[in-house]
N, C-alpha and C positions, 0 to 999 in steps of 0.2 A: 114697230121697227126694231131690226135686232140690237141695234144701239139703245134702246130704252133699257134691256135686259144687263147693260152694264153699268148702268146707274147713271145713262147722261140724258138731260134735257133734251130731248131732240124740239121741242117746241121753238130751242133759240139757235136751230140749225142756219148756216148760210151755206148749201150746195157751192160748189167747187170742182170744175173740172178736171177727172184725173182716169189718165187712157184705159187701165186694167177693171173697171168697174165704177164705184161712186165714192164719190168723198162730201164732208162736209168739215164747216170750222163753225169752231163754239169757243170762242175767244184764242185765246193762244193753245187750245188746244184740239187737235185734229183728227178728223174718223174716216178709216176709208173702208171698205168693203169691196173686196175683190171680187170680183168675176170673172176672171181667166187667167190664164197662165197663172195659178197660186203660190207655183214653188219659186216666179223668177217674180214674184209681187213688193218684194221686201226695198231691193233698192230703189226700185220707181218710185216708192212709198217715201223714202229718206228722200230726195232730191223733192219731191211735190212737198216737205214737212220746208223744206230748207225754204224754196221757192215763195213759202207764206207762212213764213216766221215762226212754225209751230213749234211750241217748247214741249210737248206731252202728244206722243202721238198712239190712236189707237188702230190696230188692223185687224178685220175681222174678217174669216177665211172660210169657206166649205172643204176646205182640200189641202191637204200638206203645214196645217197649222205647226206640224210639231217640228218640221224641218224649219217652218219660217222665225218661230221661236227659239229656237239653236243659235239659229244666224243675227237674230235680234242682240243676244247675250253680246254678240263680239263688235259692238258699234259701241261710243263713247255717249251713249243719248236715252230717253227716255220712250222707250217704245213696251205696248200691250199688247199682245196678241192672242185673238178670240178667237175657238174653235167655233163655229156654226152645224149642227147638227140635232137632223131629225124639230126643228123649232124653239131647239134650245142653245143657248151660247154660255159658254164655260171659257174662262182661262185656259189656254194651252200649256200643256208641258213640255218643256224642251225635249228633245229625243239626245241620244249619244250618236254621236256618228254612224256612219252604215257601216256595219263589218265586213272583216275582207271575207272572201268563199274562195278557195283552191278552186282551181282549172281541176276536174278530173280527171284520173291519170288514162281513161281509156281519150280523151280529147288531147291529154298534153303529148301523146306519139305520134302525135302529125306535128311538133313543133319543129324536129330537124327538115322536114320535108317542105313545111313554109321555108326556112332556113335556104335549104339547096336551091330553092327559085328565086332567089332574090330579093324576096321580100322580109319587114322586119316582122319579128314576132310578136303580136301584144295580147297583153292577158290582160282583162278588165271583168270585174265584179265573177270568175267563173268562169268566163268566156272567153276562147282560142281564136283570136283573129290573125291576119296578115294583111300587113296595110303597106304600099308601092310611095313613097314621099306624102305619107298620113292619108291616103284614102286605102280603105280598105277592101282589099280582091277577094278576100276568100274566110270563113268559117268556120268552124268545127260544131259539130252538130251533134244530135244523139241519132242515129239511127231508126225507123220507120217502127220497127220490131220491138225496139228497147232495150236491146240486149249489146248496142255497142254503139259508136259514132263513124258519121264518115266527113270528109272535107268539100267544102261546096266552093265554085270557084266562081266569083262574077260581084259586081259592084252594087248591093242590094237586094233584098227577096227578090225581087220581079226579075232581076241580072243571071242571080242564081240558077233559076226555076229555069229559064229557058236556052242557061248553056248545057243544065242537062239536058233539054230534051235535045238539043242540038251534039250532043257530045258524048250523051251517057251517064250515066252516075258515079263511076268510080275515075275521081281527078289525079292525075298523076301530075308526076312533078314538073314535066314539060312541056305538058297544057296552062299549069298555073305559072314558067318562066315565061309564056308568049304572053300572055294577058300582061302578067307585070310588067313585060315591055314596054307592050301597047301606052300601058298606065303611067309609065315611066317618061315615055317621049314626050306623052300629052301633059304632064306637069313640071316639066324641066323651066331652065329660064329661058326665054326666046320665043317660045313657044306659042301658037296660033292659038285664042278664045275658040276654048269645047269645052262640052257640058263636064267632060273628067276634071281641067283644069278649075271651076267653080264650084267644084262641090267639096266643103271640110274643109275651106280655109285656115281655118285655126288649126288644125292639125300639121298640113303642111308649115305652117308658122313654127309651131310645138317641131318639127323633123328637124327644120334649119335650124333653130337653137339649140337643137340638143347636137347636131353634127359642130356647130362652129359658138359653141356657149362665149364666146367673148364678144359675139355682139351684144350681149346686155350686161359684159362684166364677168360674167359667171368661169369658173374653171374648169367646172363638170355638170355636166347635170343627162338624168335621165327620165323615162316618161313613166308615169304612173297612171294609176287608175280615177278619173273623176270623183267626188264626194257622193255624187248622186249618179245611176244610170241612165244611159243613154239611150233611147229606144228606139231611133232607127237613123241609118248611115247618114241618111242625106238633112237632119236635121242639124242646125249648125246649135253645137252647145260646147261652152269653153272648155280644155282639156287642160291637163298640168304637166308638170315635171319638176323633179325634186333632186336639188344638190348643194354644189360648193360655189360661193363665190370667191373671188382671186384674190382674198383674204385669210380662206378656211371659214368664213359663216355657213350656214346651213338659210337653204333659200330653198321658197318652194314660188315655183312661178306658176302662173293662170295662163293660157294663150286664148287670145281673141282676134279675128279678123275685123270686125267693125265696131263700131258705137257701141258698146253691149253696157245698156242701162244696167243689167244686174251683176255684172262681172262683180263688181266689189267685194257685193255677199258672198256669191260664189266663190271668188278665190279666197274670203276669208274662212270660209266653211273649209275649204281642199287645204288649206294650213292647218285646222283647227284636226281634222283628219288626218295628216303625214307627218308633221311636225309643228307640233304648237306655239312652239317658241323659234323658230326661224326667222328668217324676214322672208315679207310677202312682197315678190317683184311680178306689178301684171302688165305681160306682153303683147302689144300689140301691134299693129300698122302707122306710120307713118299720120299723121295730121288725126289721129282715134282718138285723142285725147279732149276733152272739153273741157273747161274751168268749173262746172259743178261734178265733175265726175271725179278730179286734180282732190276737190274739197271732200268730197266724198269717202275717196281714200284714208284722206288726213282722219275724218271723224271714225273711224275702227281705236278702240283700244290701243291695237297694236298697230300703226297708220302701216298702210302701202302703199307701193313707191310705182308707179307707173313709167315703161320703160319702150320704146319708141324702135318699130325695124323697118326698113324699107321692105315694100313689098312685091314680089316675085314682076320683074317685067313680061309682059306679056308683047 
């Protein structure tokens, strides 16, 4: 067992039910071994350590050991983190945050052209989007050839792919104003359950507070780019924004739409990334909040403060 290789007994294991893979306890101290989702393993790990009193808890990972151990550094608690590789397990080292990448400048000349339709501009890790109230209609891309980019208009590869074939390759700007419409009426308040209004909750959450920041206190604030990449639209992963609150602190907030076990780590990573020393306020919905999740926060270093929004009537 890969746990024998870091020196414990596994002889006086007691298994322990725990969602992302396997755990065990050996006294007051805890072993779990992930098997999915590795980079969002860290706070399920805290709450299961909380849950059964573990004072020393070990994590042992095949995948993203070095991000998991970054985000271990920012908890007030005794956590290990093992890489798993190739049969052999090593102590992980923490990594530095992800550096930022410029948008290229043949991608960043379709920014006024998102611009003119309506839609806002966002630049993440490189990448030229335009998102209608946080879902995003459109792209910027490189070119087939390589020798330059062009702008792709629709909600997803698969959306993409076949408003070209339906429309052609080269998006203008009053193809990409109908869509945003479209995208606009279907996520408004009042508005009738469609699949545009479900998808990137937190995003749309991340739109509202950044148009009306005094619902969570704030003065100002705007949208920045994730700690970690997002790799595809319809996948719900927390986003941030970064400003002032109606004091002059510097606040960097997390937006989530539901339950999100790992939000903690996450937004203390996306702090640890845009301002270290800020305060961390993570945004959510209405009744998101659970009392180990409340505790959870508190145990970071730097504790964050979890901040409650009603959420869009439908």
């Amino acid at each position: 067992m890969a746990a024998s290789q870091c020196g414990a007994d596994t002889a006086s294991f007691e298994s322990v039910e725990f969602p992302f893979g396997y755990a065990a306890l050996q006294g007051s101290i805890g072993w779990i071994y992930v098997a999915e989702q590795h980079a969002r393993a860290l706070s399920p790990a805290l709450l299961w350590a909380g849950k059964n009193e573990i004072v020393s808890l070990n994590v042992l990972t095949e995948s993203d050991a070095d991000v998991l151990a970054r985000r271990a550094q920012l908890f007030d608690s005794d956590i290990s983190i093992w890489d798993v590789a190739n049969g052999r397990v090593t102590r992980a080292t923490a990594t530095g945050p992800l550096p930022s990448t410029k948008v290229p400048d043949t991608h960043e000349q379709f920014a006024l052209m998102i611009e003119a339709s309506g839609a806002d501009v966002v630049r993440e890790h490189g990448l030229l989007t335009g998102e209608v109230l946080g879902l995003e209609v459109c792209r910027v891309v490189n070119d087939d050839a390589g020798d330059g980019a062009r702008l792709e208009i629709g909600v997803g590869a698969h959306d993409r792919e076949t408003f070209q074939l339906v429309h052609g390759r080269d998006a203008t700007v009053e193809s990409l104003a109908r869509v945003a419409g479209i995208v606009r009426d279907h996520r408004t308040e009042g508005s009738v359950p469609h699949p545009l209004n479900r998808l990137a909750p937190e995003r749309l959450l991340r739109h509202r507070i950044v148009a009306s920041p005094e619902f969570i206190g704030a003065a100002h604030l705007q949208p920045i780019e994730p700690p970690v990449r997002r790799m595809n639209v319809k996948d719900e992963m927390p986003c941030v924004a970064l400003g002032t609150l109606a004091n002059g602190t510097p606040v960097v907030v997390a937006c989530t739409a539901s339950i999100d076990v790992d939000v903690v780590a996450f937004g203390a990573d996306a702090r640890l990334r845009a301002a270290p020393n800020a305060e961390l306020f993570i945004a959510t919905h209405t009744n998101n909040v659970t009392p180990s999740l409340h505790k959870l926060a508190q145990s970071l270093r730097n504790p964050a403060r979890f901040v409650e929004v009603s959420p869009v009537r439908r």
